[in-house]
N, C-alpha and C positions, 0 to 999 in steps of 0.2 A: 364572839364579840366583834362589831366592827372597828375598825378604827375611827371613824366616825364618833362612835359612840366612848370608848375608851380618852379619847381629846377632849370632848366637851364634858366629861368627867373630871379631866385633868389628872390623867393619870398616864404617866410619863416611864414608870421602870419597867423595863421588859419583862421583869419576872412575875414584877403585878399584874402587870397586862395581859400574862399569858395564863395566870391564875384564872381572874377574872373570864376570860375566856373557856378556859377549864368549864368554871361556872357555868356560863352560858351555854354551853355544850349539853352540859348535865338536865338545864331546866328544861330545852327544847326536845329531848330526847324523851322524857319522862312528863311534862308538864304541859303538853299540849294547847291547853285551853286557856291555861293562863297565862302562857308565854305568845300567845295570839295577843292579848290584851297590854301584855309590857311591851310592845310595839309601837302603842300610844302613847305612851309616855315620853317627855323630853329628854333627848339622848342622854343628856348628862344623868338623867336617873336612873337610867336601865342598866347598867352596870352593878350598881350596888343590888338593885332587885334581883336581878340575878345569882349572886352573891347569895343575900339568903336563901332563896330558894333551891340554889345547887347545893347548900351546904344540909339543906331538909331532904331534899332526894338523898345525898350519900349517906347520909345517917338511918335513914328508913331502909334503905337498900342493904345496908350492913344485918337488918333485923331480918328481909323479907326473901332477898334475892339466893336461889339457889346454888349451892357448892360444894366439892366433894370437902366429905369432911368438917361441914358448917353445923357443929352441933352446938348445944342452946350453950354449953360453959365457950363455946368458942366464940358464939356471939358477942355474948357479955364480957370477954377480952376483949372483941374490938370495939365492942362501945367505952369500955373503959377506957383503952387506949385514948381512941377518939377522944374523951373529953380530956383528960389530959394533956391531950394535944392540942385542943381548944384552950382551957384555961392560961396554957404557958401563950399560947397564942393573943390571947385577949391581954394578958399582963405585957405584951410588946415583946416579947421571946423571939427571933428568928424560927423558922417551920421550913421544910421543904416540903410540907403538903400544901399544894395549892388551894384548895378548897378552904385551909381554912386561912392560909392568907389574907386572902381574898376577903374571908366573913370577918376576921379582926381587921382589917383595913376599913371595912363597911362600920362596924359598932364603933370604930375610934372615931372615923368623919362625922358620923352621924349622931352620936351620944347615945347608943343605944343600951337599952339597961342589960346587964350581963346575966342577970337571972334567966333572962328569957332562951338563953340558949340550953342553963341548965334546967330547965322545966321539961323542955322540950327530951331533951335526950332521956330527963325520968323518964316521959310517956314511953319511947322509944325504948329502954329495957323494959318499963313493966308486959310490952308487947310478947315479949320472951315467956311469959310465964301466965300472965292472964289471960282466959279465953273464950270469958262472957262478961257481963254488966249486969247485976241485977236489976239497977234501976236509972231512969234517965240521970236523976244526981250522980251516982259512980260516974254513967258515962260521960257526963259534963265535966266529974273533974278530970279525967283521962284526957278530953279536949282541951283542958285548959292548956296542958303542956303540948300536945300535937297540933293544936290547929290556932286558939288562941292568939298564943303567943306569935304565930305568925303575924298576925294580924299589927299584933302593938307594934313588934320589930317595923313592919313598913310604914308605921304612922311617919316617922321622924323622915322617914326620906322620902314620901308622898307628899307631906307640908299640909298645917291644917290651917283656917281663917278663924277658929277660936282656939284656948288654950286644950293644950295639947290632951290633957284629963277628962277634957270634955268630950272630946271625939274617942275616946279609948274604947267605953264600954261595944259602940257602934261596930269598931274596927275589930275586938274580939268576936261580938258576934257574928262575923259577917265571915272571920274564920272557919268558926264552929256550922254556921252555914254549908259552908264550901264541903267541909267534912261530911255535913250528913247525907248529904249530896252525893258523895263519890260511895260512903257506905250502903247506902240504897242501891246504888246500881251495882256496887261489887259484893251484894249479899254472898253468889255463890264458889268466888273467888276467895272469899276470908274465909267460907266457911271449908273448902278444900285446906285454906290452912292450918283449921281447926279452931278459927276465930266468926265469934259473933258481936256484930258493933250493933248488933239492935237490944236496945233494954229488954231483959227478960219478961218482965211485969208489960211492958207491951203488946210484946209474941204471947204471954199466956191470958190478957183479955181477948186473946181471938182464940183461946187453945191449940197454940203452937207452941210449939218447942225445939232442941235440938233435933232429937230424934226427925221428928215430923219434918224440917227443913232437909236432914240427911237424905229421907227418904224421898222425896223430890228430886234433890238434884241429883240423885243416882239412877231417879226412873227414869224420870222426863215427865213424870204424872204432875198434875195440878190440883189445885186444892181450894176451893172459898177462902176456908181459917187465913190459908196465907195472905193470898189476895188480901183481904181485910186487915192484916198486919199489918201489909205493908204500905197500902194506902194512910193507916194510921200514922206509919212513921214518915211518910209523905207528909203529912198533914202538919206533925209537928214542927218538918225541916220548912216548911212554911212559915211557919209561928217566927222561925228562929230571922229568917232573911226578912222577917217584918221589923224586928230590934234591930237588926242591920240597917237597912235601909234610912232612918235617917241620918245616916252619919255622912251619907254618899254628900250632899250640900255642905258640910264641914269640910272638908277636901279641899285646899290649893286647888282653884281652878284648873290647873294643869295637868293636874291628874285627873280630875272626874272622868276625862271618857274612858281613861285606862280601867277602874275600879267600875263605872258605871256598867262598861263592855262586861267584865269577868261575871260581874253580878248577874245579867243579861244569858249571860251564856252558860252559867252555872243551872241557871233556872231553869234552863234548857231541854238538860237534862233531866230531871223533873219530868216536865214536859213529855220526853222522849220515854220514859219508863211506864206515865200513864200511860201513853197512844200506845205502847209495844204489851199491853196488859199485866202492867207488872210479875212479865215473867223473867226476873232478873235472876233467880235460880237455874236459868236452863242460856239465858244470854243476856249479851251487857247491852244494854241501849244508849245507841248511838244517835248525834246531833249531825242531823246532815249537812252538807261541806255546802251548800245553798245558804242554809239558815246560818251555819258560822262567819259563809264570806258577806252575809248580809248586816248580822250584826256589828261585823268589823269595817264595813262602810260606814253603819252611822257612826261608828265612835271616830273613825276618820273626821267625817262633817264635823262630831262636836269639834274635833283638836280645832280643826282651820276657823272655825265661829270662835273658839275661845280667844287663838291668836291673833286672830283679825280685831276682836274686841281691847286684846291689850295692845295690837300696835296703832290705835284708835284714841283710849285711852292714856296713851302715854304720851300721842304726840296733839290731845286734847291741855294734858295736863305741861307740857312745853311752853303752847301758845301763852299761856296764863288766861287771866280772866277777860269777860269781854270788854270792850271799851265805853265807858259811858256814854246814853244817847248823846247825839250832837258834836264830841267828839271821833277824831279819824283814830283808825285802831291801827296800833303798831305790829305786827306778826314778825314773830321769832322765826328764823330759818331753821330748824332741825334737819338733820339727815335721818330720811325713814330708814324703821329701822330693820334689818336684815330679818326675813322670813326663813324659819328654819324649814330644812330638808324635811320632807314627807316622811314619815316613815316606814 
């Protein structure tokens, strides 16, 4: 976290600051693509983004990250712990885990609903024990608490130009997007873990299944059936960033390029798995550092067109109205106003 960014927050105590930090640590470390895109954002909000997001990395990491000794009843101690150290946290308790500091400092400034943490961390143990979806519904409500609730958490500190209910469903979806997104490309990653995030009733209108997936990413061999799966679930994650997608014009201006870029680059991927021939069982398809620093130019463009348009606008709305014909107009002196730092 810069200081920079930690000031125009307003966030003054060293211990917060160095949480928050923490945080930011965490997202850039693990979040790549999306932490390219919270770059756009007005300093003052990157801190809280962060915040969530380090605190969805630690909690996944606690489920996924390898450790001697990390077996499933050890897991579900430390997610228990975790949430109880969240809860006391969210009630205003003192923590000396940073992380979640950090995320109760974020839900208190922000008003954010406190279920959404504990949704979350459900998906995050039922990960422990479940290790397919029969059907798109299962896996949607699985999403509701993994990726979802992402989504609503950042509505309130994004800022929307209708009521906030209105923009929700969009900002869900555009979660659950992102998710099916990263499940496409890490078919053969989860499935090492012994996990399948593709609807079963999916994989078997192509006559696939575990087994068939198994034997793939153990050969190297390829297969139609799959191919055709996975195009299918391709297809779907399309559907899903279509319900998305209007919400992006709901957004606080300020945000757009930020959410506009991730959306952009999320898509990308996509993208990057059809041209690699959807062989995500044998490799993960990558978005090349062209296409990223390219995308993250325009979002650049938008930020400076949006702030130019508000310091335009505000020092439109200073002058007052015009003066009527015939009459001489009187102009208000304002001091323009300070162009924020690039990011």
């Amino acid at each position: 976290m810069t200081d920079r960014e930690l000031d125009a927050a307003g966030i003054t105590d060293p211990f917060l600051r160095a949480a928050y930090a923490h945080c930011r640590r965490l997202n850039s470390r693990h979040g790549k693509t999306y932490f390219l895109a919270t770059r756009l954002l007005p300093a003052a909000r990157r801190p809280a983004v962060h915040a969530l997001y380090g605190f969805a990395r630690w909690a996944d990491d606690l489920v996924d990250e390898p450790g001697a000794g990390r077996t499933t009843a050890g897991r579900a101690a430390a997610l228990d712990a975790l949430q109880q150290c969240l809860e006391d946290g969210l009630r205003g308790a003192p923590t000396t885990e940073p992380v979640v500091r950090a995320v109760a400092h974020t839900a208190a400034r922000y008003g954010i609903d406190h279920r959404h943490f504990l949704d979350f961390l459900a998906s995050m143990r039922s990960d422990l024990t479940v290790t397919d979806y029969p059907t798109y519904a299962d896996l949607r409500r699985y999403m509701h608490g993994s990726a979802a609730v992402l989504g609503l958490e950042m509505l309130p500190v994004l800022g929307t130009v209708v009521p906030r209910e209105e923009a929700a469903p969009h900002a869900a979806a555009l979660g659950i997007a992102f998710q099916l997104t990263n499940f496409l490309r890490d078919v053969g990653e989860d499935l090492d873990r012994g996990r399948i995030y593709l609807p079963a009733d999916l994989l078997a209108a192509h006559g696939v299944d575990r087994g068939l997936l198994r034997w793939s990413r153990d050969t190297g061999a390829r297969d139609p059936r799959i191919t055709a799966a996975l195009m299918a679930a391709a297809d779907l994650t399309q559907g899903v960033y279509r319900e998305a997608a209007p919400g992006l014009a709901l957004l606080d201006p300020s945000s757009r390029p930020c959410i506009r870029t991730a959306f952009v680059l999320y898509g990308a991927i996509l993208d990057a798995v059809r041209d690699d021939g959807y062989a995500v069982l044998h490799r993960r398809a990558v978005v090349t550092r062209r296409r990223r620093a390219a995308t993250a130019a325009g979002g650049l463009a938008r930020v400076a067109a949006t702030r130019l348009t508000t310091r335009l606008t505000a020092r439109s709305t200073a002058r007052g109205p015009a003066a009527p014909p015939g009459r001489p107009s009187r102009q208000v002196s304002v001091p323009a106003p300070v162009p924020e730092e690039a990011p």
